[in-house]
VEXKE-328204 format. One record per residue (C-alpha): y, x, z; residue in one letter. Coordinates in steps of 0.001 Angstrom, whole numbers, plus 500000, padded with zeros to 6 digits. Example, Ala and Ser with C-alpha at 12.3 -4.5 7.8 and 13.67 -1.06 7.14 Angstrom:
<sites>
(site (495500,512300,507800),'a'),
(site (498940,513670,507140),'s'),
</sites>
This chain:
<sites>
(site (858539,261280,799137),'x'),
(site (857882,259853,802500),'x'),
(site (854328,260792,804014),'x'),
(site (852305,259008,806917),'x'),
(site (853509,261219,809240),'x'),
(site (857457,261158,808506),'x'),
(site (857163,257123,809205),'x'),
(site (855351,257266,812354),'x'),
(site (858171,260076,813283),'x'),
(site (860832,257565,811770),'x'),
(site (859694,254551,813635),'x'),
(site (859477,257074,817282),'x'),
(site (862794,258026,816573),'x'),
(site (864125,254288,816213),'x'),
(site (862497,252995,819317),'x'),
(site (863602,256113,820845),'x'),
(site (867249,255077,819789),'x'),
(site (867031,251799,821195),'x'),
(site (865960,252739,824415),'x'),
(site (868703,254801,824371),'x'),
(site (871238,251878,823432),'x'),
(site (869878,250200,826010),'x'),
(site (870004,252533,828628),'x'),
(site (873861,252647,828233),'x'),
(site (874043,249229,828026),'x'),
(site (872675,248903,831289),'x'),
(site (874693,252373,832614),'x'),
(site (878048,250616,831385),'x'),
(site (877467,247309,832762),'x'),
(site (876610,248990,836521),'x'),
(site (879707,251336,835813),'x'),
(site (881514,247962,835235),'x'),
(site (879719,245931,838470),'x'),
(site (880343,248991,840379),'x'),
(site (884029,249369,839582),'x'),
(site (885121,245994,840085),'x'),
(site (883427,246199,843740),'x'),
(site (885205,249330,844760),'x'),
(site (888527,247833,843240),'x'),
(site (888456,244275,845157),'x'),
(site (886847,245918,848587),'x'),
(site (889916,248273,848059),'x'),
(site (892804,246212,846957),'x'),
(site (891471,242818,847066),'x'),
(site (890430,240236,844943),'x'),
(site (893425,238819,843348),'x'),
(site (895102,242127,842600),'x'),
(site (892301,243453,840385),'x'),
(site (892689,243112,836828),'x'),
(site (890443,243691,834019),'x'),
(site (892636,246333,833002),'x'),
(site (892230,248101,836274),'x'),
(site (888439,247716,835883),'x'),
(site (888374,248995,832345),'x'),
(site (890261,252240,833737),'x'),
(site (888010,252773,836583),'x'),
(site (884871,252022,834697),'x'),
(site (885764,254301,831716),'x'),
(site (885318,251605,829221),'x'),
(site (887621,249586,826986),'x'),
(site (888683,246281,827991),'x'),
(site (886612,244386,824825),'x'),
(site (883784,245580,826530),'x'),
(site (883849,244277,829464),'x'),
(site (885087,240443,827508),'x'),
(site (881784,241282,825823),'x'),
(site (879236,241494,828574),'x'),
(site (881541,239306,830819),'x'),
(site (883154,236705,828704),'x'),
(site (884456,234776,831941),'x'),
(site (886573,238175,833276),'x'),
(site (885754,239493,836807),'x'),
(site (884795,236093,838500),'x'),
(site (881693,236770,835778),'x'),
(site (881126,240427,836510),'x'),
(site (881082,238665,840122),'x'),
(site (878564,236269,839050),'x'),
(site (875932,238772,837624),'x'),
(site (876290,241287,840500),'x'),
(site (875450,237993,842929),'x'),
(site (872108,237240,840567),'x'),
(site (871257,241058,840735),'x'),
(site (871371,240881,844139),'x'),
(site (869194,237352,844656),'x'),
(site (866569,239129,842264),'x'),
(site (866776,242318,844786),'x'),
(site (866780,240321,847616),'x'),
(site (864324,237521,846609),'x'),
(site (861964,239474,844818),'x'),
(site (860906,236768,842431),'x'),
(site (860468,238844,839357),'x'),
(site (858453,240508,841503),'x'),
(site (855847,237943,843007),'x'),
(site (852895,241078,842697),'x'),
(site (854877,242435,846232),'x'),
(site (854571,239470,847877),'x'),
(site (851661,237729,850269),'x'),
(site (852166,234395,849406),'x'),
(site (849904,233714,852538),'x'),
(site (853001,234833,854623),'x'),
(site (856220,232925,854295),'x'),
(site (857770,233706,857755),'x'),
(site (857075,237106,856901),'x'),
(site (858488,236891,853822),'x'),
(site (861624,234889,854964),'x'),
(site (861890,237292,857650),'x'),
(site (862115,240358,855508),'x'),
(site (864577,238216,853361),'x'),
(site (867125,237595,855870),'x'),
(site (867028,240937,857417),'x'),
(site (867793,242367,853872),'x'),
(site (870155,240101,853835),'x'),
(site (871760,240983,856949),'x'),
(site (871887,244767,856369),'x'),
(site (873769,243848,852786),'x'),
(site (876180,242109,854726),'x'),
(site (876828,244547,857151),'x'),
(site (877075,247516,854072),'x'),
(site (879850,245812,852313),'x'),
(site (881585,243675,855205),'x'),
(site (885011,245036,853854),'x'),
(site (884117,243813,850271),'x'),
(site (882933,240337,851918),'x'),
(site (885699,239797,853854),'x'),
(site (888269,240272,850954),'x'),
(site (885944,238185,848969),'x'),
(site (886320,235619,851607),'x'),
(site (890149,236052,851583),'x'),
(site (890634,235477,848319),'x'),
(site (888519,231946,847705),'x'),
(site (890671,231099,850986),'x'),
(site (893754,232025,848981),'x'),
(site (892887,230809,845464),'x'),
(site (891829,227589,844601),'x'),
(site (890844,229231,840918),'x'),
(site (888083,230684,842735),'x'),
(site (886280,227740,844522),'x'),
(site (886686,225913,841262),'x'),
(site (884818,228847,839142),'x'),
(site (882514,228185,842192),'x'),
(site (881740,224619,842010),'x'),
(site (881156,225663,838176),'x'),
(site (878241,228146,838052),'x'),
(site (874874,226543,836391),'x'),
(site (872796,225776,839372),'x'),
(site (869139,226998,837037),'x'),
(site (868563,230035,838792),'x'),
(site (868756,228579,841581),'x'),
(site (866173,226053,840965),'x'),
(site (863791,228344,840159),'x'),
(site (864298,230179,842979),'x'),
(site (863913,226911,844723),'x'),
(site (860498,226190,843177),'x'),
(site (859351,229882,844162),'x'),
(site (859610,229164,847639),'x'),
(site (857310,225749,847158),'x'),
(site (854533,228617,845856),'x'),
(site (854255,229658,849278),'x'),
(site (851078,228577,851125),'x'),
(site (852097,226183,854251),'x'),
(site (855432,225040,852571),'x'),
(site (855494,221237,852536),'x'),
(site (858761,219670,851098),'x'),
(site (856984,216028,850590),'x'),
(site (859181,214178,848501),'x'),
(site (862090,216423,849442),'x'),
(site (864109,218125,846384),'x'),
(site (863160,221861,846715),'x'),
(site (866747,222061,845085),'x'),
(site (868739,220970,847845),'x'),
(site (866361,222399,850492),'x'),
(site (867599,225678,848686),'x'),
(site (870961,224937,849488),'x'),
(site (870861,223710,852956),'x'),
(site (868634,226853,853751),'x'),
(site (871446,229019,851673),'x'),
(site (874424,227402,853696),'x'),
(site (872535,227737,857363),'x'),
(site (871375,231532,856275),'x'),
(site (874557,232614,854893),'x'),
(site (877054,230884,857287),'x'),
(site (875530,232271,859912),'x'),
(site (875189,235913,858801),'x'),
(site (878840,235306,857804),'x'),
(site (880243,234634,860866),'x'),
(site (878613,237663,862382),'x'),
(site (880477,239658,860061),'x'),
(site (883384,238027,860627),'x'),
(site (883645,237830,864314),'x'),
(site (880522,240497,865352),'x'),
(site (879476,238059,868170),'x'),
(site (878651,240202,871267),'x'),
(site (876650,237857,873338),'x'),
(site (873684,237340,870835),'x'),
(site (872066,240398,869301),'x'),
(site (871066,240757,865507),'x'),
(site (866706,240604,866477),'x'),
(site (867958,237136,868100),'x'),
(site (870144,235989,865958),'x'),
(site (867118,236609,862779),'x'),
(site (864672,234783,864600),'x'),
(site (866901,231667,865165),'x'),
(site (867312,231617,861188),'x'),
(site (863946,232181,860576),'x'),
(site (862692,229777,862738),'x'),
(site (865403,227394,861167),'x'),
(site (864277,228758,857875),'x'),
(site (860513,227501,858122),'x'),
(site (861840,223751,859604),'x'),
(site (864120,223233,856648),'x'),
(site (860915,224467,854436),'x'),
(site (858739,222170,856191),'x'),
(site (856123,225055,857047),'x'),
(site (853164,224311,858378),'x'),
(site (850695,227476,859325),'x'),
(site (847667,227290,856688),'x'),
</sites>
């Protein structure tokens, strides 16, 4: 017979297992991330297979069809959200002084830059291989545009951003495109005339017209 005390034990034990289940969940999916990075930085993007991945992972290949039903562009996919949430912070809004957006956008774009600069091998086969496969830039054109509205609408929470009758939406993008080409072709070609402190304050500065910021 089952007393008080062997339940409460019992129902410790089976959140205790689920925490568990879901701590190798998450270890196996950043074994999986972290596996396809090292295999396309190291042999590029159209050479890796999900066998490959599986291998270097130490998982089987179901599993990875299970978290990532859409094969590496998907494991792709979720490492770029990971590293918007990282970069953004918006799941985070208790870090943030929502009475600061160009110190915010600042900090932003200099994280940005030093993730750039980390994995500029992995970005520049990334870059070789949409150049190379037109698979790619259509798997492109099809990811669901959500997260990025709400990322969108985040920024609009900042006091002094004024978008009028502007969609935040495609603000988002133009400011993605200007932020990201840019610290692109500084990976690309390392431009020696224009140093990195000057080359973050043009984008800021470009950052809080496209926003429409005006100082509170």
């Amino acid at each position: 017979m089952f007393t008080y005390e062997d339940l409460i034990l019992a129902k410790k034990s089976t959140k205790g297992d689920k925490m568990s289940v879901k701590r190798d969940k998450e270890a196996k999916i950043n074994s999986i991330q972290d596996a396809t990075l090292m295999l396309i930085e190291t042999v590029g993007y159209d050479k890796v297979t999900i066998r490959d991945i599986a291998e270097a992972a130490g998982v089987s290949i179901g599993l990875i069809y299970k978290y990532f039903p859409g094969g590496k562009f998907d494991v792709l996919k979720e490492i770029s959200y990971r590293y918007m949430d990282e970069i953004l912070r918006i799941k985070q809004p208790e870090t943030i002084d929502f009475n600061d957006f160009p110190g915010y956008i600042r900090d932003v774009i200099k994280n940005m830059q030093q993730f750039y600069k980390d994995n500029s091998s992995l970005i520049k086969a990334l870059i070789m291989a949409a150049l190379c496969d037109s698979e790619i830039m259509a798997e492109v054109k099809n990811i669901d545009i959500k997260d990025y509205k709400a990322v969108s609408e985040f920024f609009c929470r900042f006091n002094g951003v004024e978008v009028g009758n502007k969609d935040p939406l495609k603000l988002f993008m133009y400011w993605g495109i200007t932020v990201e080409g840019t610290i692109l072709s500084n990976v690309i070609y390392s431009l020696p005339l224009i140093s990195e402190e000057a080359l973050t304050d043009m984008m800021v500065d470009l950052s809080l017209k496209i926003w429409g910021y005006q100082a509170p």
